[in-house]
Structures are given as structure tokens and as C-alpha cells.
C-alpha positions, 0 to 999 in steps of 0.5 A: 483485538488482532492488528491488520497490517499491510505490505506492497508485495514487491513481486507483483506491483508494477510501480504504476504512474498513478498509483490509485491506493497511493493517490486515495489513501487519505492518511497518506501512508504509501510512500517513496523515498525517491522518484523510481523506488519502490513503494511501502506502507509506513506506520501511519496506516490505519489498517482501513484496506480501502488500497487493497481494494484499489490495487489493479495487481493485486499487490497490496497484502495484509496480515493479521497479528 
């Protein structure tokens, strides 16, 4: 059974004050290390793609192992 995994695309998120994915994402697995960094997918994601639905600038990927 393949894996889903997901990354923030750098290039295109715009690090948002709200960040909806973040804010829904009920595993809490988006994540910043500090105030103004950028944000990542740690390896508690569940692979469910509800932030990839959420993303405004289609900035959330996933790949398929």
C-alpha cells in the first residue's frame, strides 16, 4: 500500500497570519520552529489531505511512495 506524504511548497506559500491548513489540521502537524519561519509538515501527518484542500495558494503537495 503506497504512502502519502505531503510538503509545503516554499516557493509558493505566502506564510499567511492565518494559515487555515494549520489551524485545521487536527493532528497538529504543520508547524514553525519560530515566529517568521517557514512552515513544514512534521511526521505525525496522517496523510488525510484535508491542508491540501484548505491552501489558498495551492502550496500544500503530496507524493505518493
Amino acid at each position: 500500500m503506497a504512502k502519502r506524504l505531503y510538503f509545503i511548497d516554499f516557493k509558493k506559500c505566502l506564510n499567511c497570519s492565518i494559515c487555515l491548513p494549520r489551524e485545521s489540521c487536527e493532528y497538529k502537524c504543520i508547524v514553525q520552529e519560530a515566529v517568521g519561519d517557514a512552515l513544514f509538515i512534521d511526521n505525525s501527518c496522517r496523510g488525510c489531505g484535508k491542508c491540501l484542500l484548505l491552501c489558498s495558494q495551492n502550496a500544500i503537495k503530496h507524493l505518493e511512495i
